[in-house]
C-alpha positions in Angstrom: -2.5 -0.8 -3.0 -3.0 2.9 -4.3 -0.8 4.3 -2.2 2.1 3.6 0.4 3.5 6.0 2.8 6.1 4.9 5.2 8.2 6.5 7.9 12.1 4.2 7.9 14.0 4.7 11.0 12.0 8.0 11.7 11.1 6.8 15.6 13.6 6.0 17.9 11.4 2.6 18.9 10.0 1.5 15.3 12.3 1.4 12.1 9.0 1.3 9.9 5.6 2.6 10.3 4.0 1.6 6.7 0.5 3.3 6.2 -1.7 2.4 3.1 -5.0 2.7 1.5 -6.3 0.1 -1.4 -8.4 1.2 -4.0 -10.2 -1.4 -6.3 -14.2 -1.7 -8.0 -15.6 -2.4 -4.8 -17.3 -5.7 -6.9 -14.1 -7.7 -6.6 -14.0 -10.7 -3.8 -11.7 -9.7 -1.1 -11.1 -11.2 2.5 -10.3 -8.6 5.0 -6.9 -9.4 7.2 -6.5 -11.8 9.1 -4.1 -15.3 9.6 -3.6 -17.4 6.9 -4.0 -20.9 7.6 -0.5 -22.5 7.6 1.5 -19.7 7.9 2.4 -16.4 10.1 1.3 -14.3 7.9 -1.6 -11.1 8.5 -3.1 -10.2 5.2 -6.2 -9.3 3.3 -6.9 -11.7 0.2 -8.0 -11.0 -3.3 -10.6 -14.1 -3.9 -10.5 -13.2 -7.8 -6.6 -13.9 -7.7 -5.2 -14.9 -4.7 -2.5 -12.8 -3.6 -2.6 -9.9 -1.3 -1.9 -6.1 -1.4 -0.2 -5.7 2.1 0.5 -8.1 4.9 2.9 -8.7 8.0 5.2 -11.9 9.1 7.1 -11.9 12.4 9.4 -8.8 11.5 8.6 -8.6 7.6 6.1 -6.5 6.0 5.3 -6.2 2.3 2.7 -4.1 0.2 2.4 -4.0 -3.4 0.8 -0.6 -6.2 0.3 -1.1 -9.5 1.7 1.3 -12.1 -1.1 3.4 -14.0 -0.3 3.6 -17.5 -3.5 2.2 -19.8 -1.4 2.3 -22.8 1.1 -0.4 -22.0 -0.2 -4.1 -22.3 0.2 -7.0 -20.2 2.4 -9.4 -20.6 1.2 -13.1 -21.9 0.4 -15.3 -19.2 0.6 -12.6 -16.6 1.4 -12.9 -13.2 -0.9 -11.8 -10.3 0.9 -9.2 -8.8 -0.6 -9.9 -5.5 1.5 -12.9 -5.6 4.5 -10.7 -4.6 4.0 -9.6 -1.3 2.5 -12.8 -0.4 5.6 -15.2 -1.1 8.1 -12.7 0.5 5.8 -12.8 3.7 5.7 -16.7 3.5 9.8 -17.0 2.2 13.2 -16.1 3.9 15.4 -14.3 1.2 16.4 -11.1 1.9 14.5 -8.3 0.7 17.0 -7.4 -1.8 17.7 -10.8 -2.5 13.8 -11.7 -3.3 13.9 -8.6 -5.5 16.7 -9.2 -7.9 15.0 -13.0 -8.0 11.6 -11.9 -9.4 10.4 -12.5 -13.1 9.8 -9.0 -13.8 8.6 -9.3 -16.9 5.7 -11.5 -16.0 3.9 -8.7 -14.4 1.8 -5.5 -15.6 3.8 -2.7 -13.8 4.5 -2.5 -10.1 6.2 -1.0 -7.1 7.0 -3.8 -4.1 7.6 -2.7 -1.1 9.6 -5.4 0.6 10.9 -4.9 4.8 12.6 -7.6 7.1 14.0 -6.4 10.9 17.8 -8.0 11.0 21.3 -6.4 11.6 20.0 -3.6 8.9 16.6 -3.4 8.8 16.3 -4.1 4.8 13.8 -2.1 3.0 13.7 -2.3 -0.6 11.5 -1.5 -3.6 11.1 -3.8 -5.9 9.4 -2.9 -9.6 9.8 -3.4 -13.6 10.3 0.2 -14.2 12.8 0.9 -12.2 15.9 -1.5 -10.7 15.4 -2.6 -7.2 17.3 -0.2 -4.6 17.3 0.2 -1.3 15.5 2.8 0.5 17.3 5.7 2.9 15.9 6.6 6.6 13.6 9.3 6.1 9.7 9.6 5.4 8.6 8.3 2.3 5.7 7.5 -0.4 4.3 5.4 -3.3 1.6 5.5 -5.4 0.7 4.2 -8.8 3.6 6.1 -10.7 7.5 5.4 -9.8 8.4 5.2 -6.1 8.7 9.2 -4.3 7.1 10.3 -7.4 6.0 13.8 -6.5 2.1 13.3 -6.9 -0.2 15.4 -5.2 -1.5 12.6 -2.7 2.0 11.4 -2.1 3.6 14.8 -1.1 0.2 16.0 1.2 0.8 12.2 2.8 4.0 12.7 3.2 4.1 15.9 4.8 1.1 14.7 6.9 3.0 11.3 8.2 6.0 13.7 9.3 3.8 16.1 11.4 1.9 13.0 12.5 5.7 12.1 14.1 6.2 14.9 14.9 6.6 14.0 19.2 5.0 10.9 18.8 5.8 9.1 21.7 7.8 6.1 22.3 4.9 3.5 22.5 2.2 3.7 19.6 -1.2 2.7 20.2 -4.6 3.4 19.0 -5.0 6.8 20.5 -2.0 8.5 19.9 -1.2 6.7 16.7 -3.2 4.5 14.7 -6.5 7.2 15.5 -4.8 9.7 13.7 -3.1 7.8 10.8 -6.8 6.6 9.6 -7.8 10.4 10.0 -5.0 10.5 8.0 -5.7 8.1 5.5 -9.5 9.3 5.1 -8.5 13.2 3.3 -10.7 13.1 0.4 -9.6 16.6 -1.0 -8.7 16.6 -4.8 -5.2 17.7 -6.2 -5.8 21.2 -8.2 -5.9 20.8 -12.1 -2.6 22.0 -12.3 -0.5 19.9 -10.0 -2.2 16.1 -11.6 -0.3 13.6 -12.9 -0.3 12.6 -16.4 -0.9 9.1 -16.6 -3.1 8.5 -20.1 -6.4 8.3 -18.5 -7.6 11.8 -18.7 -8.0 15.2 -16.5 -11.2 13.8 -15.2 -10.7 10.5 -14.3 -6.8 12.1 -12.5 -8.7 14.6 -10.6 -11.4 11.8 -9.2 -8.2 9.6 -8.4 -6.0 12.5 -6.8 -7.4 12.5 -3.2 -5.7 10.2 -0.6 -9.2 8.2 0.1 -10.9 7.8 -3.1 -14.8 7.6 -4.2 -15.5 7.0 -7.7 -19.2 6.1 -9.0 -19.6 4.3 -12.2 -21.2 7.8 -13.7 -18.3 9.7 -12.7 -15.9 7.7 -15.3 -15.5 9.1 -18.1 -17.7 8.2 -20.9 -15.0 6.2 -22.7 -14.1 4.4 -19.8 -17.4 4.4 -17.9 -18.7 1.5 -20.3 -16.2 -0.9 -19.6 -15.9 -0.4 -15.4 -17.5 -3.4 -13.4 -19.0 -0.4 -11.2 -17.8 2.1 -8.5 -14.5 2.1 -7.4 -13.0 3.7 -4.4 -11.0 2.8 -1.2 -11.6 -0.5 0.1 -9.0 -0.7 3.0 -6.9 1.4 5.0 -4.0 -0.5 6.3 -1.8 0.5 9.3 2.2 -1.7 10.2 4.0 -0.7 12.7 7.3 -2.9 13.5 8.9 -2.4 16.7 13.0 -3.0 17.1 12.5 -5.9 19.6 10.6 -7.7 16.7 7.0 -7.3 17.6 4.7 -6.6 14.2 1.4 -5.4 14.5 -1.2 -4.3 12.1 -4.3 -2.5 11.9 -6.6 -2.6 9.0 -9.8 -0.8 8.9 -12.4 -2.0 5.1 -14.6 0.5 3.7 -17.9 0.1 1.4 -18.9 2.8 -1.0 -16.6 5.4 1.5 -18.0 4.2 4.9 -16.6 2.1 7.5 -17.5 -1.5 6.6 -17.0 -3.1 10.1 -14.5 -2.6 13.1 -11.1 -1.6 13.2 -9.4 -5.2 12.9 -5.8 -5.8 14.8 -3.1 -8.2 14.8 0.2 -8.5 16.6 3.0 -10.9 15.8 5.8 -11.5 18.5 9.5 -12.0 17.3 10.6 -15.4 16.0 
C-alpha cells in the first residue's frame, strides 16, 4: 500500500473504517481479493512474492506501506513485507503482541497497520523506524514516510475522510459510503512544489507521486531512474474495510489498469467468529 487512511472509533457503529490505494509497476502479478483457500481471510495477492498489501479476517484487518527512502539498502535475505499483514490475518496474537514479535530487521522499511475487535479494539502500527504504539480514536493516515506524517496526500485524505463522516449514518453501504470513499480515493491533483516531501528521489518523481491516485508512465521517470523501471506505475487497487462492533467485516476492493477501472467493484463480508 501507498497510502492508508483510517477513521478509529470515529462512528458510533464501526470502530474502523480503513480506506487505501496500492500503487506498484502495473507489470507485477497480482490476484485481486478474494478468499484464500484454507483460511478466513479476504486479500489481494502479490504472485511475485506472496504476501498481501491489505486484507480482512472475522474482526481483524491489516494493510502494510513501504517506507521511500532509495538510499537505505535492504537487508540480506530480505523478508517480503507482504508477509506481514498476511500472518496477522491467518494468526491470533494480539495486535500489539504480533508487533513486538516481528523480525524487524529482516525487512526494507515499513509501516503495519495491525486491528482486532475485542474488549479494546487494538489498533497498532507496527514498523522498523519507529517502535510499535498504539493508535488514539480520531481520523488518521499513512503513506510511505512515518505513520501521520504530514504529506500532502495524507493531510487532503485526511481532511476528506472526516468530512466524508461528517453525518454518515449508522449503516454504511455502497451509496452513502463506499461510493464516495472511491470518489475519494480517485483525486489525482498533485501536492504544490512547496509542500512535497523529501524522500531522495527527486522534485519530479515527488510531484508525480504526490496525488492520492497515482499515474506514472515509464517517460515521466526521471531519466536516471526511467532506465531501470519495469514500466508504468500507478494505482493498482483501491481498498475499502469497514468493521462493524457486532463483528461483521466487510471489504470492498475496486483494481485499476493504467488509471481505469479494471473490472467490477468486488465485495466481501465476514460474520463474527
Amino acid at each position: 500500500m501507498c497510502l492508508l487512511l483510517f477513521a478509529y472509533h470515529c462512528h458510533p457503529n464501526y470502530p474502523l473504517l480503513m480506506l487505501a490505494n496500492r500503487d506498484e509497476f502495473y507489470q507485477r502479478p497480482a490476484e485481486p481479493a478474494g478468499p484464500w483457500p484454507g483460511t478466513r481471510m479476504v486479500a489481494g495477492r502479490d504472485l511475485e512474492a506472496g504476501g498481501t498489501w491489505a486484507g480482512i479476517a472475522s474482526g481483524r484487518v491489516a494493510a502494510v506501506t513501504n517506507i521511500r527512502e532509495p538510499d537505505i539498502p535492504s537487508p540480506p535475505d530480505a523478508l517480503s513485507r507482504g508477509d506481514i499483514p498476511r500472518d496477522f490475518l491467518q494468526g491470533q496474537a494480539s495486535p500489539l503482541a504480533f508487533a513486538e514479535a516481528l523480525e524487524r530487521d529482516r525487512y526494507r522499511g515499513f509501516n503495519a497497520l495491525l486491528f482486532h475487535l475485542g474488549a479494546s479494539d487494538e489498533l497498532v502500527c507496527a514498523g522498523n523506524r519507529h517502535q510499535p504504539f498504539r493508535f488514539a480514536p480520531g481520523v488518521h493516515g499513512i503513506s510511505n514516510g512515518t505513520p501521520d506524517a504530514p504529506w500532502p496526500k495524507v493531510e487532503r485524505g485526511r481532511a476528506a475522510l472526516a468530512e466524508l463522516l461528517n453525518g454518515m449514518p449508522a449503516d454504511l453501504r455502497e451509496s452513502n459510503f463506499v461510493d464516495r470513499a472511491l470518489a475519494l480515493l480517485r483525486d489525482q491533483r498533485p501536492a504544490p512544489p512547496e509542500a512535497l516531501p523529501y524522500t531522495g528521489v527527486g522534485p519530479a518523481l515527488e510531484s508525480a507521486l504526490s496525488p492520492i491516485f497515482v499515474r506514472i508512465e515509464r517517460g515521466d521517470f526521471p531519466g536516471s531512474i526511467a532506465a531501470e523501471t519495469p514500466g508504468p506505475y500507478g494505482t493498482r487497487a483501491s481498498t475499502i474495510v469497514a468493521v462493524h462492533s457486532n463483528g461483521t467485516t466487510q471489504l470492498w476492493e475496486q483494481t485499476y489498469r493504467e488509471g481505469r477501472p479494471a473490472g467490477q467493484l468486488r465485495q466481501f463480508t465476514l460474520s463474527a467468529e
